[in-house]
ROBA-626239 format. One line per field, with one value per residue (C-alpha): residue number from 0; x, y, z; residue in one letter. Coordinates in nm, 4 decimals. Layout:
# residues N
num c(NUM	...) .
c1 c(X	...) .
c2 c(Y	...) .
c3 c(Z	...) .
residuo c(a	...) .
END
This chain:
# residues 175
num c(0	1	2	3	4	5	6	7	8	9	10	11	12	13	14	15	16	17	18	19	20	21	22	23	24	25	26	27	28	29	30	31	32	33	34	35	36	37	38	39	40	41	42	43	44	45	46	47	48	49	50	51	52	53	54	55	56	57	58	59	60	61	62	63	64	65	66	67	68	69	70	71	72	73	74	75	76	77	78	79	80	81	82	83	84	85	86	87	88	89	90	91	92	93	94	95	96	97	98	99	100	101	102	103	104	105	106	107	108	109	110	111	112	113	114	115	116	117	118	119	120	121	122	123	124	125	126	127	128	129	130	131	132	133	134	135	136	137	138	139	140	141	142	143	144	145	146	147	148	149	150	151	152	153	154	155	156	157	158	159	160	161	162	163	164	165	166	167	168	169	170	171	172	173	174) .
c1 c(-2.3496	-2.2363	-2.6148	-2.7252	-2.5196	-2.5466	-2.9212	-2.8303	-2.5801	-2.2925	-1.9285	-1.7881	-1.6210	-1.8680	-1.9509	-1.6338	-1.4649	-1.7922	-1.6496	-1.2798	-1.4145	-1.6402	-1.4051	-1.1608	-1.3674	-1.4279	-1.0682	-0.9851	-1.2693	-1.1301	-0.7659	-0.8997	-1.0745	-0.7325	-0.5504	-0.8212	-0.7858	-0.3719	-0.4014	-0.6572	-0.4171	-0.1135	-0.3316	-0.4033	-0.0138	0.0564	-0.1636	-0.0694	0.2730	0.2515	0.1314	0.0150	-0.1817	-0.2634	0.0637	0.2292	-0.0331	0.0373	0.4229	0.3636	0.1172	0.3222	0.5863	0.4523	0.2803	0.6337	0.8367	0.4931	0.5179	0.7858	0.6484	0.8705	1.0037	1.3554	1.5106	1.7022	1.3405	1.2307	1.5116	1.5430	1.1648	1.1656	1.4354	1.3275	0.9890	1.1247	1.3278	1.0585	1.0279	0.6667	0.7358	1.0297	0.9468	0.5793	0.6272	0.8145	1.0585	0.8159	0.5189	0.6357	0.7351	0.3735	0.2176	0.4401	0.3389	0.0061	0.0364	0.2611	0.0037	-0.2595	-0.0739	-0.0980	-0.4004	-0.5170	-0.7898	-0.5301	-0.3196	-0.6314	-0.7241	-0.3401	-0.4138	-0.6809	-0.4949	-0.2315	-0.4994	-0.5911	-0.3703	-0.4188	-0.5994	-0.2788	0.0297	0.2494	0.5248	0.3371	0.2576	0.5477	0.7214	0.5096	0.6054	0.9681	0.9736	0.8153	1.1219	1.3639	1.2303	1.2270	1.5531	1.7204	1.8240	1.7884	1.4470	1.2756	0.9527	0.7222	0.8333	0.8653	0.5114	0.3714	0.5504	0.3835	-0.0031	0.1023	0.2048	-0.1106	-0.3015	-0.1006	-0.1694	0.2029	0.4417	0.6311	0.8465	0.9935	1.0020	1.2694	1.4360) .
c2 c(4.8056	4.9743	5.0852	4.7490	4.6070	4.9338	4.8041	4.4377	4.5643	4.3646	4.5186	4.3712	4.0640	3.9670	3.6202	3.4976	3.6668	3.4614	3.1511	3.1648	3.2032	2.9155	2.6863	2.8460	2.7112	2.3814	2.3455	2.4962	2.2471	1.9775	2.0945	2.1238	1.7848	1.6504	1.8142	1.7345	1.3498	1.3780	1.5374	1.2777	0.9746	1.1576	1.1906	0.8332	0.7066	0.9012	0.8097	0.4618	0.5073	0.8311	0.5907	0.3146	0.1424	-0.1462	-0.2588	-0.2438	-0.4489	-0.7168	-0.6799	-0.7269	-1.0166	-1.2330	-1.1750	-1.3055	-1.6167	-1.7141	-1.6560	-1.8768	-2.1138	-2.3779	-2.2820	-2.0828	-1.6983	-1.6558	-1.2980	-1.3090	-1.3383	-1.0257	-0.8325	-0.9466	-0.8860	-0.4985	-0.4177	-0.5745	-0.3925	-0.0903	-0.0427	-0.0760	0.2451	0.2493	0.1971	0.4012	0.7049	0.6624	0.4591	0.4824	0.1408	0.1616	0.1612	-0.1065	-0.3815	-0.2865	-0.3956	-0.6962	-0.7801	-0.7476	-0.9613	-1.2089	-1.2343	-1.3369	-1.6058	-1.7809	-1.9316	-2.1353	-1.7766	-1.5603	-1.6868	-1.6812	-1.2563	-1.2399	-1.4149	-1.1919	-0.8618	-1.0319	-1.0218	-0.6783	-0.5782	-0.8452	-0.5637	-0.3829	-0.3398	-0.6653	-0.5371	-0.4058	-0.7899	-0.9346	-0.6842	-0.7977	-1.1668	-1.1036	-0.9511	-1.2708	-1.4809	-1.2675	-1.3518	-1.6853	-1.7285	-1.6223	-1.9368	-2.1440	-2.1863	-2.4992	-2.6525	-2.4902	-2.1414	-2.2818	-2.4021	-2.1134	-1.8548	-2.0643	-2.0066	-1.6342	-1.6276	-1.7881	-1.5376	-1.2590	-1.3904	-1.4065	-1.6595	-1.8008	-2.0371	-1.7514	-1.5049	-1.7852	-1.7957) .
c3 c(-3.9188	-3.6432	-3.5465	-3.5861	-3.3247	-3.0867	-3.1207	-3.0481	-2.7491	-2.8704	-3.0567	-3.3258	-3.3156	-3.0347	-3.2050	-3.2747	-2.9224	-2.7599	-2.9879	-2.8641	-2.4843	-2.4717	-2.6454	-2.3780	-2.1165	-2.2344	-2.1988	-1.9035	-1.7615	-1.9250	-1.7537	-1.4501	-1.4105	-1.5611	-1.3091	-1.0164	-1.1253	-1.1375	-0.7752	-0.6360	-0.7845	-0.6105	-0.3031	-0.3289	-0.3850	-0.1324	0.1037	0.0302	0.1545	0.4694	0.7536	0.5910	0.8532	0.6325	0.5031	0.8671	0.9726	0.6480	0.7562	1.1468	1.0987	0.7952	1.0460	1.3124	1.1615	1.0676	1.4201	1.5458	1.2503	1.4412	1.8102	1.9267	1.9632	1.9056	1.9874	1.6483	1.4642	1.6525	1.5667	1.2079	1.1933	1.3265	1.1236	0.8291	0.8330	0.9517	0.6716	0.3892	0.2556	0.3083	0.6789	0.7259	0.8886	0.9011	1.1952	1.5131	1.5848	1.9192	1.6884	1.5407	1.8103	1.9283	1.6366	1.5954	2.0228	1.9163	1.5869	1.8130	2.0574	1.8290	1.6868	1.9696	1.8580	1.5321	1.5352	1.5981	1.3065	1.0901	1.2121	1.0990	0.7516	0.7233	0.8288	0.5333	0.2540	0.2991	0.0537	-0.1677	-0.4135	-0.4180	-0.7009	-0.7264	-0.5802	-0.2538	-0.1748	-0.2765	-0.0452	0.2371	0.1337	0.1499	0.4624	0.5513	0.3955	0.5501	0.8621	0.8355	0.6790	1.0378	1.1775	0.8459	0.6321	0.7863	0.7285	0.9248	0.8160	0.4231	0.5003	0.6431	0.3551	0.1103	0.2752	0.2683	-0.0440	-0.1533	0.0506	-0.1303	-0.5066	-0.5340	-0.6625	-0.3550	-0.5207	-0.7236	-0.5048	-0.2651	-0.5934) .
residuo c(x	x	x	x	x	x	x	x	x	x	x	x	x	x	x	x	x	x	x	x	x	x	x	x	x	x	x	x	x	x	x	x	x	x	x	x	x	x	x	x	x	x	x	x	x	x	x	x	x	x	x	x	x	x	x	x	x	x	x	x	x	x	x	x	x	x	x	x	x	x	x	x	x	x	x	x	x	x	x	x	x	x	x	x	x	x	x	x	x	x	x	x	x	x	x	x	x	x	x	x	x	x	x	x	x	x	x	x	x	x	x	x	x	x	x	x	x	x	x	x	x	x	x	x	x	x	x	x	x	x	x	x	x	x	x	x	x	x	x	x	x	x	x	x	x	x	x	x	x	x	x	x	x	x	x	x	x	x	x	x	x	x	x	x	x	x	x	x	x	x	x	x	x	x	x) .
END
């Protein structure tokens, strides 16, 4: 026996050992693409909430569409607005307050105008793809901001057109 596999070039055991390593393989490549997929999905999340371009944007544009909604800028909206959005946990710490006001300026700015409003809309349903809770966030940093000197039509009106651009349930949401 032990001539035979000399002649063949393999020790004994060599079939089974050859066995145990391929079926080792398979899983080890079956762990690693497991593990791959587990880190891309983290990757992912996380990239979804370090600097999350998209939601500010959402955030700073709802926002602004409501301070616009009656006409006119009141310095308690703009406060209640920064600090509502900068304390979202997705924004907090991604984003300078500086960053923020900038994008809410911007957002402000382009309300202005029936287009404007509608490039804000737009900016808004961006994330309508994303987890329920990620819009409805966005929406009630829109109700927050509306509720500063009272919730009156123009801001009910123009929560309720977000909320429809969001694929979220407004009414509820207001409780």
């Amino acid at each position: 026996m032990r001539k035979l596999l000399q002649q063949t070039g393999q020790r004994g055991g060599g079939a089974a050992r050859h066995t145990a390593t391929s079926e080792n393989r398979r899983g080890i490549t079956v762990l690693g693409r497991f593990f791959n997929k587990a880190v891309s999905n983290g990757a992912k999340k996380l990239r979804s909430y370090a600097g999350d371009k998209t939601f500010l944007s959402a955030a700073v544009s709802f926002a602004a569409n409501i301070i616009k909604a009656d006409g006119k800028v009141e310095d308690d909206e703009l406060k209640k607005a920064t600090r509502v959005i900068n304390d979202h946990p997705i924004i907090k710490g991604n984003f300078s307050v500086d960053e923020i006001k900038r994008e809410l300026d911007d957002a402000l700015d382009r309300a202005e105008t029936r287009g404007g409003r509608r490039v804000n809309s737009e900016l808004i349903g961006k994330i309508k793809e994303r987890e329920l809770a990620d819009r409805e966030a966005i929406f009630l940093i829109g109700a927050d901001v509306a509720d500063v000197n009272g919730l009156g039509e123009d801001e009910r009106r123009e929560l309720m057109k977000g909320a429809d651009v969001l694929g979220v349930d407004g009414a509820d949401l207001l409780g």
